[in-house]
DOPA-812708 format. One record per residue: residue number from 1; residue in one letter; x, y, z of N, C-alpha, C in turn. Coordinates in Angstrom, 1 decimal, decimal comma. Layout:
! residues N
<NUM A <X Y Z> <X Y Z> <X Y Z>>
...
This chain:
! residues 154
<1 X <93,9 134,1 75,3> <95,3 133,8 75,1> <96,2 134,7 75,8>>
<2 X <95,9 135,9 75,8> <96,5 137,0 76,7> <96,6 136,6 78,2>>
<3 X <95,6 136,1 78,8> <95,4 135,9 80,3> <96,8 134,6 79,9>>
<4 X <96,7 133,9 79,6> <97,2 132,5 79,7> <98,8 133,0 79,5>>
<5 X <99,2 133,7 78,9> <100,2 133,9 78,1> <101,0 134,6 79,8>>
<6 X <99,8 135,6 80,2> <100,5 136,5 81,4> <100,4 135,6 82,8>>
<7 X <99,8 134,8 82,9> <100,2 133,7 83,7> <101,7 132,8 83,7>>
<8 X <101,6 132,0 82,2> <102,8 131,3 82,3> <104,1 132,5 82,6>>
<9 X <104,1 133,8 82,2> <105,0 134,6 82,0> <105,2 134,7 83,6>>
<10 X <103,9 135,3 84,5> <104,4 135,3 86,0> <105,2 134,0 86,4>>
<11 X <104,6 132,7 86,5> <104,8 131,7 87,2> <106,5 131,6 86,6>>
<12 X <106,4 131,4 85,0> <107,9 131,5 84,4> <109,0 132,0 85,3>>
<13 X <108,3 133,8 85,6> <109,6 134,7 86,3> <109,8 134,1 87,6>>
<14 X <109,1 133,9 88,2> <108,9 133,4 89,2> <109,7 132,2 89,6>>
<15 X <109,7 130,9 88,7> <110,3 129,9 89,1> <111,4 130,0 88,7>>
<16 X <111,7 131,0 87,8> <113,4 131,5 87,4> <113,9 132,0 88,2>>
<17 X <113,4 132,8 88,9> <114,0 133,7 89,7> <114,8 133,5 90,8>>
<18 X <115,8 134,1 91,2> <117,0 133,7 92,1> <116,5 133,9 93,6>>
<19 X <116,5 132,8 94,5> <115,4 133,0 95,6> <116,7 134,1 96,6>>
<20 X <117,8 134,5 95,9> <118,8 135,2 97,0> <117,6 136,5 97,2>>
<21 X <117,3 136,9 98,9> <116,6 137,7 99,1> <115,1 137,0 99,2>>
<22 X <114,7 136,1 98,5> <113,5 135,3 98,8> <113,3 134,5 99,5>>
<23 X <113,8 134,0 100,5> <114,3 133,0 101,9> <112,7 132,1 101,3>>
<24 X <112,5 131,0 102,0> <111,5 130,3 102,0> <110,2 130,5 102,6>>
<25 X <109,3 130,6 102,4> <108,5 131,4 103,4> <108,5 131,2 104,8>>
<26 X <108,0 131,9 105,6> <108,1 132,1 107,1> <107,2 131,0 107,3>>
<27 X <107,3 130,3 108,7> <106,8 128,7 108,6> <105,0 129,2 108,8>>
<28 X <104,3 130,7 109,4> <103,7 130,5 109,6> <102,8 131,1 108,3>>
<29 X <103,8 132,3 107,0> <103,5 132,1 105,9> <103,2 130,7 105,0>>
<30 X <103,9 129,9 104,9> <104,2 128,4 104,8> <102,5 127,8 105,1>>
<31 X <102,0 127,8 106,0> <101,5 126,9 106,5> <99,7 127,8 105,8>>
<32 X <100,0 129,2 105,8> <98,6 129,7 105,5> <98,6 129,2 104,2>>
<33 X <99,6 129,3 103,4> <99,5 129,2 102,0> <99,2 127,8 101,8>>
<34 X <99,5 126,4 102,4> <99,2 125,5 102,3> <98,0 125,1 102,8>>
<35 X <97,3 126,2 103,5> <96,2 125,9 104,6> <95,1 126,5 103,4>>
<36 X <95,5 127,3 102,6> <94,5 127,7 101,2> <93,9 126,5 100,5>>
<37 X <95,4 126,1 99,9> <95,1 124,7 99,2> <94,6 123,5 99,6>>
<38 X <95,1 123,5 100,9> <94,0 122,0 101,5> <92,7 122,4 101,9>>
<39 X <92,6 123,4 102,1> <90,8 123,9 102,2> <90,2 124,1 100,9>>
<40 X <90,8 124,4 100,0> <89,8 124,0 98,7> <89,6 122,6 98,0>>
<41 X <90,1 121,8 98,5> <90,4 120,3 98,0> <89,3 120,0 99,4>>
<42 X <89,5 120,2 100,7> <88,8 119,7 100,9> <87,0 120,0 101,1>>
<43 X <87,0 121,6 100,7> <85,6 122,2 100,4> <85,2 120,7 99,1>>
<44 X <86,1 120,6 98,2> <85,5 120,1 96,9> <84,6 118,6 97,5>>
<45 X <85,7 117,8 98,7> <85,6 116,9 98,4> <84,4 116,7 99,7>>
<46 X <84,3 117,9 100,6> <83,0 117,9 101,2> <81,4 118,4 100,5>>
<47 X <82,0 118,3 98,9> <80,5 118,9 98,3> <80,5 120,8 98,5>>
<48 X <81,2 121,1 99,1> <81,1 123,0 99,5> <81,6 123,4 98,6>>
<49 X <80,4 124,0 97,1> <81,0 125,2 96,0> <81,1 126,1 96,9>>
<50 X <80,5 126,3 97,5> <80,6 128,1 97,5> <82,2 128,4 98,6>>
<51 X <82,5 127,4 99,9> <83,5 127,4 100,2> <84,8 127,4 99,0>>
<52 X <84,7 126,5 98,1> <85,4 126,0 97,2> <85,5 127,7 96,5>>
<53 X <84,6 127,9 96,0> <84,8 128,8 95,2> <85,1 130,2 95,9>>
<54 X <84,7 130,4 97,0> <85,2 131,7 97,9> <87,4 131,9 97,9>>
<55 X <87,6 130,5 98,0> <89,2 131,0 97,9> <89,8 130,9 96,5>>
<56 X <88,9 131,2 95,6> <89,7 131,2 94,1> <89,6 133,2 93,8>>
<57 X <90,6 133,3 93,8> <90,2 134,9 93,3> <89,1 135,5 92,3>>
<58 X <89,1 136,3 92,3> <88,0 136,7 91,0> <88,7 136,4 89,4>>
<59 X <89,7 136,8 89,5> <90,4 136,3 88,0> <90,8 135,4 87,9>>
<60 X <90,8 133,9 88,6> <91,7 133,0 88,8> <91,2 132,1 87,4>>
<61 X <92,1 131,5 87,0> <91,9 130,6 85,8> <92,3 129,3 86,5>>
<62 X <91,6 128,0 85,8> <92,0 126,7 86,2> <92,5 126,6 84,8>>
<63 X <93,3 125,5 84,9> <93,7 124,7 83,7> <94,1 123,3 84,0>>
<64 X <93,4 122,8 83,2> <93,2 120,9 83,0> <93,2 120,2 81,6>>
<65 X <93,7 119,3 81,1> <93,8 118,3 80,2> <93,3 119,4 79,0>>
<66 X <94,5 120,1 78,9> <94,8 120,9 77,5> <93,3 122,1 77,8>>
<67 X <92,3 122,4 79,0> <91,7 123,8 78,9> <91,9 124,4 79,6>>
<68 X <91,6 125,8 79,5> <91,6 127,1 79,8> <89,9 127,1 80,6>>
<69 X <90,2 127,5 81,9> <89,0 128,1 82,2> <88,7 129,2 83,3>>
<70 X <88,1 130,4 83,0> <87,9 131,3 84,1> <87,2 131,3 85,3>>
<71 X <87,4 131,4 86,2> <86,3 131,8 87,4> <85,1 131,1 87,6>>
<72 X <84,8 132,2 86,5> <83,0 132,3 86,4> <82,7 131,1 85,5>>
<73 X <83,8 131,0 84,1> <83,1 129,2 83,7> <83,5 128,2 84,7>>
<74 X <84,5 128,1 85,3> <84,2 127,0 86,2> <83,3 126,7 87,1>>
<75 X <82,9 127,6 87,8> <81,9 127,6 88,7> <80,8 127,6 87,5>>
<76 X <80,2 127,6 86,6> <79,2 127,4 85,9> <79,0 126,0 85,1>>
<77 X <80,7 125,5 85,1> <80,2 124,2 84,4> <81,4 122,9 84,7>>
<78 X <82,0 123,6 85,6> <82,9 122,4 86,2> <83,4 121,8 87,8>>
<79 X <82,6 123,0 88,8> <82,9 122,8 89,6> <82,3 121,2 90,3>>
<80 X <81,0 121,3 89,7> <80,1 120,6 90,3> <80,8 119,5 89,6>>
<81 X <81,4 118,9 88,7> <82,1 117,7 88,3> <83,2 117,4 89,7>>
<82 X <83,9 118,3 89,5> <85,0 118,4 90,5> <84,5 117,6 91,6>>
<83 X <83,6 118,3 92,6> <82,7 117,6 93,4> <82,3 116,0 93,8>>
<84 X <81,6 116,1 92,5> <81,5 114,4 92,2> <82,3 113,5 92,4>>
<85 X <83,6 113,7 91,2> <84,5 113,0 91,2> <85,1 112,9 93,1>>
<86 X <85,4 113,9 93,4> <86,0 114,3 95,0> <85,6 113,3 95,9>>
<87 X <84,3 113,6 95,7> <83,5 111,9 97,0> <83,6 111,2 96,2>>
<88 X <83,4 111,0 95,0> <83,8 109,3 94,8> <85,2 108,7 94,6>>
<89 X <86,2 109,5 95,2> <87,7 109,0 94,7> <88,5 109,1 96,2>>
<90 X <89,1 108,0 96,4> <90,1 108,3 97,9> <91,3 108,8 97,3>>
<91 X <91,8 109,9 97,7> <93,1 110,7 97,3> <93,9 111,1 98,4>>
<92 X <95,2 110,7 97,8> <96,5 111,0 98,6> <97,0 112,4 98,3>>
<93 X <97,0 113,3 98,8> <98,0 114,5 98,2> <99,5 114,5 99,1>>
<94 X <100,3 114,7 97,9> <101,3 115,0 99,1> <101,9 116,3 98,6>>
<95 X <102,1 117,5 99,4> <102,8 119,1 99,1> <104,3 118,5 98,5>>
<96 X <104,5 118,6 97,5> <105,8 119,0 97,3> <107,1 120,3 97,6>>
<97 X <106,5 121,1 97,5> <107,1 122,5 97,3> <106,2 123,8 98,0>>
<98 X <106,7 124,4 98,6> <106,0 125,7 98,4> <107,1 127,7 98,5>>
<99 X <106,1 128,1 97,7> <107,9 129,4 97,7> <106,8 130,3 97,5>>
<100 X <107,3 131,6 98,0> <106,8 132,8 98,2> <107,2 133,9 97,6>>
<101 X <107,2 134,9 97,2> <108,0 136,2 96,5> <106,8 137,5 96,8>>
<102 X <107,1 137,9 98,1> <106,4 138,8 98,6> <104,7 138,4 99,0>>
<103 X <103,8 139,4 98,1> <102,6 138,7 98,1> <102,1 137,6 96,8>>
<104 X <102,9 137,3 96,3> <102,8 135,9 96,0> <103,4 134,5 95,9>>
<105 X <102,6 133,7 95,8> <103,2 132,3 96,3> <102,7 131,1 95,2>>
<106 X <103,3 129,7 95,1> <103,0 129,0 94,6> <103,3 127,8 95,2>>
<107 X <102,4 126,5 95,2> <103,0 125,7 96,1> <102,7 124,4 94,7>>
<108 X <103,4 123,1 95,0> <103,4 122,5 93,6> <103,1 120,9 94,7>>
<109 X <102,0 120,0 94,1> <102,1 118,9 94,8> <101,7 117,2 93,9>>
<110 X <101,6 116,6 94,9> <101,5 115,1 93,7> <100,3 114,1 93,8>>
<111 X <99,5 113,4 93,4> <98,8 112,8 94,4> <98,8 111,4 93,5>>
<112 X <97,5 110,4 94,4> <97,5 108,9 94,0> <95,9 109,2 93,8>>
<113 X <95,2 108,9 92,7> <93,4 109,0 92,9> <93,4 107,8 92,8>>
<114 X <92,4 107,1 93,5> <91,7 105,6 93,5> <90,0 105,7 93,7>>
<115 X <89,9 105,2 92,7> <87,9 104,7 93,1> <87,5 104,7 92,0>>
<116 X <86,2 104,3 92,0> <85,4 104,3 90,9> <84,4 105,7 90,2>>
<117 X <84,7 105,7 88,9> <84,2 107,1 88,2> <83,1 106,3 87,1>>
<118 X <82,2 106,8 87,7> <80,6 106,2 86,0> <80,9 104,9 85,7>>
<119 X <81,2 104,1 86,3> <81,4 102,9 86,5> <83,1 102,2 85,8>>
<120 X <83,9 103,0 85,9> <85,2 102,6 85,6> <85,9 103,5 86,5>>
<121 X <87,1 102,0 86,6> <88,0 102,2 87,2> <89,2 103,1 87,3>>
<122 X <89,3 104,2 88,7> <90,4 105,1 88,4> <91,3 104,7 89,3>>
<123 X <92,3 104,8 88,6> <93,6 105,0 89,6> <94,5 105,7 88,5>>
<124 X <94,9 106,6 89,0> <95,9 108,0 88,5> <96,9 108,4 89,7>>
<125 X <97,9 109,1 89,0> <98,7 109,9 89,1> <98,8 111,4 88,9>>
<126 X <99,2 112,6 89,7> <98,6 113,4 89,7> <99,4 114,1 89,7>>
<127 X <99,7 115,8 89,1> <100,3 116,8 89,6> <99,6 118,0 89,5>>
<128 X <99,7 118,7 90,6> <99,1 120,2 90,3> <100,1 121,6 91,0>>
<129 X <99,7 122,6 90,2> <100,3 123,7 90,5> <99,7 124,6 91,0>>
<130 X <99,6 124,9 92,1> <98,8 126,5 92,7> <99,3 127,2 92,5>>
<131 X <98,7 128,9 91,9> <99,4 129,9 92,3> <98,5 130,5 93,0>>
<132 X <99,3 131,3 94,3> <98,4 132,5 94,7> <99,0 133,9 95,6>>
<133 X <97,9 134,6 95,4> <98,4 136,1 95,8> <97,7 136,2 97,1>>
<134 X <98,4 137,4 98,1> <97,9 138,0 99,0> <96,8 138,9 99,2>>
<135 X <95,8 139,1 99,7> <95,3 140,9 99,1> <94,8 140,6 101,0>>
<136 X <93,8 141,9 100,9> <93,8 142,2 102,4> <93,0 141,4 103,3>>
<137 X <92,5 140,2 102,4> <91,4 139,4 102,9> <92,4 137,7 103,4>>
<138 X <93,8 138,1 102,6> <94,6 137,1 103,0> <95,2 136,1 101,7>>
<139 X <95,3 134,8 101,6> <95,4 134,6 100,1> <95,0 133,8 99,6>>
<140 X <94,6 134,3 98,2> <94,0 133,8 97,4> <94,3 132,5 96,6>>
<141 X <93,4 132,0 95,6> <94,1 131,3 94,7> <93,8 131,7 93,2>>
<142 X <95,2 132,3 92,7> <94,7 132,9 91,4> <94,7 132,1 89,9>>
<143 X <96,0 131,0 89,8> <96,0 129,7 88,9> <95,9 128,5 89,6>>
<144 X <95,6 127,2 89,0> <95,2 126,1 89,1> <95,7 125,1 87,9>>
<145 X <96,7 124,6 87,7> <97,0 123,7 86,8> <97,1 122,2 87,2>>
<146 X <96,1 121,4 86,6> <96,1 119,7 87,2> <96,6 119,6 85,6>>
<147 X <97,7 118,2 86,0> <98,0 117,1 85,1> <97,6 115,2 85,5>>
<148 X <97,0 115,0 85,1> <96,6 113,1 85,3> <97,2 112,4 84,3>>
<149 X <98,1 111,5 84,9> <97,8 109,9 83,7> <97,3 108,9 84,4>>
<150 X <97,1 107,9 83,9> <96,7 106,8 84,2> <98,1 106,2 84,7>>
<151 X <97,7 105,1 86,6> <98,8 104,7 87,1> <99,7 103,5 86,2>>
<152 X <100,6 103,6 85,9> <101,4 101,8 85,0> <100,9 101,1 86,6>>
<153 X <100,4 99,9 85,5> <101,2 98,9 86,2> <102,0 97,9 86,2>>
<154 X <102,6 97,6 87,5> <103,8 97,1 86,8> <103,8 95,3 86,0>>
């Protein structure tokens, strides 16, 4: 509860915060930080844990459909779902946002899932939240928040 609590509290100050003095990231900051998140989406969706899991920091927590998970439990009991689902689904992402405050950053995006999962039909709507930090190896990904519903139709 403590990790979770000092997460929302970062990301909170963070999206509160008055970007005067925080210009938008530099386009070539910009592009690493987005270059994080499309290399883990697309480690997942080429089957690569261990790429996948190399850009999640050591403390990074995921969070999905109301859980909490660390690091080490995801890579022990969710990555490899992740995976699965990845190649069996054609997905659209599109970046919505991304903002910087020194060494860290969060970028916020949307997607369309389509395909078939255990023999039923997906199509969803997506949002997810990255956060991530700098350190000397470059940047990481420290949170992970997905939300899904099911697409309306009309």
């Amino acid at each position: 509860m403590g990790r979770m609590f000092g997460i929302v509290a970062i990301v909170g100050a963070l999206w509160g915060a008055p970007l005067v003095g925080h210009a938008a990231p530099a386009a070539a900051d910009s592009a690493a930080i987005v270059g994080v998140t499309a290399a883990f989406h697309g480690a997942l969706a080429a089957g690569d844990s261990v790429a996948a899991l190399a850009l999640l920091a050591d403390d990074a927590v995921v969070i999905e459909g109301g859980d909490l998970e660390t690091r080490a439990q995801y890579a022990a009991h969710h990555v490899g779902a992740d995976i699965a689902f990845a190649k069996a689904m054609s997905e659209t992402r599109i970046v919505k946002g991304v903002r910087q405050a020194g060494d860290a950053a969060w970028v916020w995006s949307t997607s369309d899932t389509r395909g078939n999962w255990r023999g039923n039909l997906v199509e969803s709507i997506g949002a997810e939240l990255m956060v991530l930090a700098r350190d000397s190896d470059g940047w990481r990904i420290r949170a992970i928040h997905w939300s899904t519903h099911r697409r309306q139709r009309p």
